[in-house]
C-alpha positions in Angstrom: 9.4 -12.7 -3.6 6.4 -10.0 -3.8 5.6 -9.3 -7.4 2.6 -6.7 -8.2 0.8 -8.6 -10.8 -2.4 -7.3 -10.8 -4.0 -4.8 -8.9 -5.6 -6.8 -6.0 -1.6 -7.6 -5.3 -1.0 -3.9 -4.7 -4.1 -3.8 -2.2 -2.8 -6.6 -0.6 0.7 -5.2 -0.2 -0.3 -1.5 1.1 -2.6 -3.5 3.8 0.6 -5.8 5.0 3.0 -3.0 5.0 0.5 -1.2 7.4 1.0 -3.9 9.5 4.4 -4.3 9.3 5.7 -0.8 8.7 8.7 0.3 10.1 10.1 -2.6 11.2 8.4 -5.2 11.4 8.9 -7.1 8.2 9.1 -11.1 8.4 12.2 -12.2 7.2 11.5 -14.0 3.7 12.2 -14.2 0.1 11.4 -10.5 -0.1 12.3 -8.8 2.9 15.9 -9.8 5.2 16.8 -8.4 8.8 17.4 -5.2 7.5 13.9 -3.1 8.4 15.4 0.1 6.8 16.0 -1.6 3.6 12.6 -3.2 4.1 10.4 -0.8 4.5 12.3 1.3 1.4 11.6 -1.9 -0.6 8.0 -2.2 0.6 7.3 1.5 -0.9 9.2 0.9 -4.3 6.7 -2.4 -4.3 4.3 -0.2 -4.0 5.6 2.5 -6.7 6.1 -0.5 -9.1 2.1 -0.8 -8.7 1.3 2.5 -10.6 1.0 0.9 -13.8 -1.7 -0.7 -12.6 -3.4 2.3 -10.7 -3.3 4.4 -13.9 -5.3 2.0 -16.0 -8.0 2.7 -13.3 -7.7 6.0 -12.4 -7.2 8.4 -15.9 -7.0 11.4 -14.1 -3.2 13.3 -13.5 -4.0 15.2 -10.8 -5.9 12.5 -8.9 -2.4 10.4 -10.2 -0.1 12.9 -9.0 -1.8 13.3 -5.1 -1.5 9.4 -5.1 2.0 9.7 -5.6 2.6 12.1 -3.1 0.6 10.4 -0.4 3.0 7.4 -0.6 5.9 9.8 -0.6 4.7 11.3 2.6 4.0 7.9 3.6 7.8 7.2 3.4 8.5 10.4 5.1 6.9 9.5 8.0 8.1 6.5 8.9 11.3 7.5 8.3 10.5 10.0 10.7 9.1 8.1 13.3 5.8 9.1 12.8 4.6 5.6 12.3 0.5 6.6 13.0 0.8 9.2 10.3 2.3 6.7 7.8 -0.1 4.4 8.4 -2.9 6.7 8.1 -1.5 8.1 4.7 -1.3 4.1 3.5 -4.9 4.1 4.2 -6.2 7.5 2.6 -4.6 5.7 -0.4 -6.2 2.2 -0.3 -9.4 4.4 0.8 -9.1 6.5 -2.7 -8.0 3.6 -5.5 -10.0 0.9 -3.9 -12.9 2.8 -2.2 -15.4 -0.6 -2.2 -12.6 -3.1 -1.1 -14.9 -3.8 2.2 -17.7 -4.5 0.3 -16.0 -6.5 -2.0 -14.1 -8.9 1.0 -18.1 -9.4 2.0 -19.2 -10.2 -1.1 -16.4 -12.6 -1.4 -17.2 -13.7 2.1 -21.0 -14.4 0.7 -21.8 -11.7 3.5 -24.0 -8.9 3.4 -22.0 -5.2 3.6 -23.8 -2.5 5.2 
């Protein structure tokens, strides 16, 4: 079972269900044969992860658009437009975790650009 614990958990999470998103979820503890009902579960994950994101980022607005870039998200896969929801996933990890490459290198013990 996925459980946002910390915010590296909710990083990890958006990057799988880029992956996976629409249907394409493994069948596990979290996720059954049900791809609708995954990929709604895979966004209230992700909602369930704001706690976290608001004690990084203080500011409302900035709060608010993140909210609405994983609605839109939603929206378009429900829609079918699977590139677009991927792309809005990303703007997001790209706003609240804006050194994550550098951070994987530095993990890596590998120089980042």
């Amino acid at each position: 079972m996925i459980r946002i614990r910390e915010l590296s958990d909710l990083n990890d999470l958006v990057g799988f269900t880029v992956l996976v998103a629409p249907d394409r979820f493994p069948i596990n503890g979290t996720f059954g044969p049900d791809q609708v009902k995954n990929l709604r579960t895979a966004f209230e994950l992700i909602n369930d992860g704001f706690p976290f994101i608001e004690k990084k980022i203080k500011d409302p607005v900035k709060l608010a658009q993140l909210r609405q870039i994983i609605d839109s998200a939603l929206a378009a896969y429900q829609n079918d437009e699977n590139i677009k929801g991927a792309h809005l996933l990303q703007d997001f990890q790209n706003t609240v975790f804006p050194s994550r490459f550098k951070q994987y290198a530095e993990r890596k013990g590998e120089p980042y650009p």
